[in-house]
C-alpha positions as CSV (number, residue, x, y, z in Angstrom):
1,X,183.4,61.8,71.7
2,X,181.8,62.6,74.6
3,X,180.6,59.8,77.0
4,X,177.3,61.6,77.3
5,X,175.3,61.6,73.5
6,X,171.6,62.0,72.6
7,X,169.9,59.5,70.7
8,X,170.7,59.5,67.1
9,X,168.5,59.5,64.4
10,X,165.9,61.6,66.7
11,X,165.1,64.5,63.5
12,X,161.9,65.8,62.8
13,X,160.6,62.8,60.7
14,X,161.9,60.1,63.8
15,X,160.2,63.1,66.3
16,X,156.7,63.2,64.3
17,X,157.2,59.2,64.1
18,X,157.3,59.1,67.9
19,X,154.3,61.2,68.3
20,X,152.0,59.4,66.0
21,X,152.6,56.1,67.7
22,X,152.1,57.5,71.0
23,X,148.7,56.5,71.8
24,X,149.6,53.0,70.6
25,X,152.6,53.1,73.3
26,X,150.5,53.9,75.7
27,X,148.7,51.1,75.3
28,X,151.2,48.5,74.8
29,X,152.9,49.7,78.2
30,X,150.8,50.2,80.8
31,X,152.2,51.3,84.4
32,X,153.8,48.4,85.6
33,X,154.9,46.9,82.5
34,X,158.1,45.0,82.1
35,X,160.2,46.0,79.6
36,X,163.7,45.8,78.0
37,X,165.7,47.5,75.6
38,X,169.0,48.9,74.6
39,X,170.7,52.1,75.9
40,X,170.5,54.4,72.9
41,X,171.4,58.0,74.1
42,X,173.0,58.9,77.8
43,X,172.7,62.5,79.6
44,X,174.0,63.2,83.1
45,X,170.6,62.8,83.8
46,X,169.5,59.6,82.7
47,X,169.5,57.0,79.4
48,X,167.2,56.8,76.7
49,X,166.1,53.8,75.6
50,X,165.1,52.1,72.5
51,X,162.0,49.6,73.9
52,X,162.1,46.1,72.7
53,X,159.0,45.2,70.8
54,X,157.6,48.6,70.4
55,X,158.2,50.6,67.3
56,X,158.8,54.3,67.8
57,X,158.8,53.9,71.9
58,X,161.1,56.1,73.9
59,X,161.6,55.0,77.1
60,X,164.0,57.4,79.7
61,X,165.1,55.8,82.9
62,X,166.6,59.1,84.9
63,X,169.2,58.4,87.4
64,X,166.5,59.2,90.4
65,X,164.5,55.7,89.2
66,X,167.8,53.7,89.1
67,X,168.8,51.6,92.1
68,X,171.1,53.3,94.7
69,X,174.4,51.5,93.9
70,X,173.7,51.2,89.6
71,X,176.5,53.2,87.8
72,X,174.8,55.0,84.4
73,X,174.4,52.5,82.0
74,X,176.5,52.5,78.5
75,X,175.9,53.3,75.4
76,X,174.6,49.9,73.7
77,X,173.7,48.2,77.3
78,X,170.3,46.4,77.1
79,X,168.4,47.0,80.2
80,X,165.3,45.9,82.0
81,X,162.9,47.8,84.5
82,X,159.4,49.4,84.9
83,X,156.8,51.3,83.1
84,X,156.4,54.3,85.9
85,X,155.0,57.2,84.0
86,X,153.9,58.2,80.9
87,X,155.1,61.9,79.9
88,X,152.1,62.8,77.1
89,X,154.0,66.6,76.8
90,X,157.1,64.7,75.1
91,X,156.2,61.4,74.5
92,X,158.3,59.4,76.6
93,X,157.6,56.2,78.6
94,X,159.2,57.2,82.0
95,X,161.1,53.7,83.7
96,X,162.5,52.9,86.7
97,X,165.4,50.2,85.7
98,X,166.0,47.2,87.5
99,X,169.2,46.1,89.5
100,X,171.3,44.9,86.8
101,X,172.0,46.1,83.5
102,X,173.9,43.8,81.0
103,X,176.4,45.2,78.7
């Protein structure tokens, strides 16, 4: 398997799932919000992660809103950061991780 995998389980129904809740996610994480979660899918480009507490959020930490020295976190990794954007065209909460991941 590759070490870079999309998030499984992201199909049509999970996709129209996402969208639904969206405004909901919006509210429960503003900008600024602290959040955590688990590393659920990894691109060159960034993880995507599953947001504790908030059903259908999908939160995307790309690797220009990690810390200098942080490798790419791993599959399975729970991770904390920053609410720093909201992207309404794909429904992704946009986060800038913190220092330290834990695997």
């Amino acid at each position: 398997m590759s070490e870079y995998v999309w998030p499984p389980g992201l199909g049509t129904s999970a996709q129209e799932d996402v969208r639904r809740s969206w405004p909901a996610t919006v509210s429960s994480l503003p900008m600024g919000a602290s959040v955590s979660g688990l590393v659920i899918g990894r691109q060159p480009f960034g993880v995507f992660i599953r947001i504790d507490g908030v059903p259908n959020a999908v939160g995307l930490a790309e690797i220009t809103a990690m810390p200098r020295e942080m490798d790419l976190p791993p599959m399975g990794a729970v991770v904390t950061g920053r609410v720093i954007w909201h992207a309404d065209h794909n429904h992704q909460v946009k986060l800038r991780l913190d220092e330290r991941a834990r695997p």
